[in-house]
Steps between C-alpha positions, in 0.01 A plus 500: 500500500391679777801590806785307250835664479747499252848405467663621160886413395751595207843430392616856785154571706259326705193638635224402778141672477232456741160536448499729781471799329665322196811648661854426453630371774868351386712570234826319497824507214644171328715437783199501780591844620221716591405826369197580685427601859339207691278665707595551826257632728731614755530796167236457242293197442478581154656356200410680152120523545277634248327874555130478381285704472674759644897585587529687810171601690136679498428772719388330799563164363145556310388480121249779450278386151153591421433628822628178711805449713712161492734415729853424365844452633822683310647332205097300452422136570652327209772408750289301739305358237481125384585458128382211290812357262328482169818376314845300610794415284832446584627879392136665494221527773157699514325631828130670470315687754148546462193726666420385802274543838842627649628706220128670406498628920801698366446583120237514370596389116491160324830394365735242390918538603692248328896479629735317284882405606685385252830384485732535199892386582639792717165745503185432707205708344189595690198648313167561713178532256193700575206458334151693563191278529254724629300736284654834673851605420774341803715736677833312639875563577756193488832468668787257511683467826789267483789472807842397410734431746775827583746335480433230184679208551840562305730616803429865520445759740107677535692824431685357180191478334350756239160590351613589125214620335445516115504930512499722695255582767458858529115510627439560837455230782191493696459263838208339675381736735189263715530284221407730274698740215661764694446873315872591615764361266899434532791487211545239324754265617562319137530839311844350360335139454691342779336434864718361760223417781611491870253498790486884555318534178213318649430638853240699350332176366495475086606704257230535180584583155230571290545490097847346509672576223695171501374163361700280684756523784775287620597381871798331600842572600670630181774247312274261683225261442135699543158542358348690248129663548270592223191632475357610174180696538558546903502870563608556879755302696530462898802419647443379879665311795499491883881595577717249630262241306689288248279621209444722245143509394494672090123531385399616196159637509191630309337700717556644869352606825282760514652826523452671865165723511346364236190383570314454150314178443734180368429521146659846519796403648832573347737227344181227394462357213128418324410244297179493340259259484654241324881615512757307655825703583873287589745634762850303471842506670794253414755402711836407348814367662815642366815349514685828612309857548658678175380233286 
């Protein structure tokens, strides 16, 4: 079903997917309250789209393979791509993005990305598979972006609210610098597992964190209703927003933008993964909703 969104529902979630990029575009609790940024474009237009096949940016917006040069815009064109809906249900639905005369001008690799959302009572699980159909091996990086409103919905204040990640976070943080992985780094600002974001922390744009320790963290003001994050098998996380915007973008990712002076062809670049002929490869996130933040 070519263009056909989705609309998903369980006894505490619903959910609304477009084929747009298969994105998520509204995520609301058992009481019609709404945990996801609507997409304002007086901030962000954005909503939680998907980052394929690349998080962050090229050097000069170009993939270098083989000799050739492709033209592609940060985070990849998964985004502003049409997805077919391969299977509904009432609590499961299935996007697929194929090859095509758009996608090949950019990458030159035949593949198949399946997305799955899946809702199961309180927890909303996302798993993206890749699968390589071409007879070379396929280079690709895969991110989640989701935007939940700062403040969620329960009656408190944008600076009541916490990051409480599963451990620690003692690696250092690196930011986008021209879209692409800055060599200087900073402290880490979860090194005792709790982040309490204010606007400061992002006048420098995002801040990167690459193999997270954590599996999981937790958003929300604490004592109070909030969400839970996971995301087995996701190695780096960005946390981003525009300050004074009503969000709070958390995005686990495989991959990342290309560190600054390197200039080595794109199946060299750090933070891909690549699947053999043949292999398929899943990239997952779930979304829970928690009654109160220390549950």
């Amino acid at each position: 079903m070519a263009g056909k969104s989705a609309t998903l529902s369980s006894s505490a979630l619903s959910a609304e997917i477009s084929a747009l990029g298969a994105e998520l575009v509204q995520l609301r609790d058992r009481d019609g309250r709404d945990l996801l940024w609507h997409g304002d474009p007086a901030f962000w237009g954005g909503r939680a789209p998907l980052l394929f096949p690349i998080v962050g940016r090229l050097p000069h917006d170009e993939l270098v393979h083989d000799g050739r040069r492709y033209g592609m815009k940060q985070h990849g064109f998964a985004r502003r791509s049409l997805f077919d809906l391969v299977e509904l249900q009432p609590q499961r639905a299935v996007f697929r993005l194929l090859p095509n005369a758009e996608t090949r001008a950019q990458y030159p690799f035949t593949f198949a990305l399946d997305v799955a959302y899946e809702l199961t009572g309180a927890s909303l699980a996302i798993e993206a598979t890749l699968r390589n159909r071409g007879p070379e091996s396929l280079p690709a990086s895969f991110g989640f972006h989701p935007a939940f409103l700062w403040p969620l919905p329960y009656g408190g204040r944008r600076a009541d609210h916490r990051l409480i990640f599963e451990q620690p976070e003692t690696g250092p943080v690196h930011r986008p610098s021209g879209g692409l992985l800055s060599a200087a780094t900073e402290p880490n600002p979860a090194a005792r597992a709790i982040l309490t974001p204010d606007d400061a922390m992002f006048e420098r744009d995002a801040l990167i964190f690459l193999n997270v320790r954590s599996r999981h963290v937790r958003y929300g003001v604490p004592d109070g209703p909030g969400l839970e994050i996971a995301f087995p098998g996701m190695p780096d996380l960005g946390l981003w927003t525009k300050p004074g915007a009503p969000f709070l973008c958390i995005e686990p990712w495989a991959g990342h933008a290309t560190p600054e002076g390197d200039e080595r062809p794109f199946v060299e670049k750090p933070g891909l993964v690549h699947l053999p002929p043949g292999a398929e490869h899943d990239f997952a996130m779930t979304i829970r909703w928690l009654p109160d933040i220390t549950a």
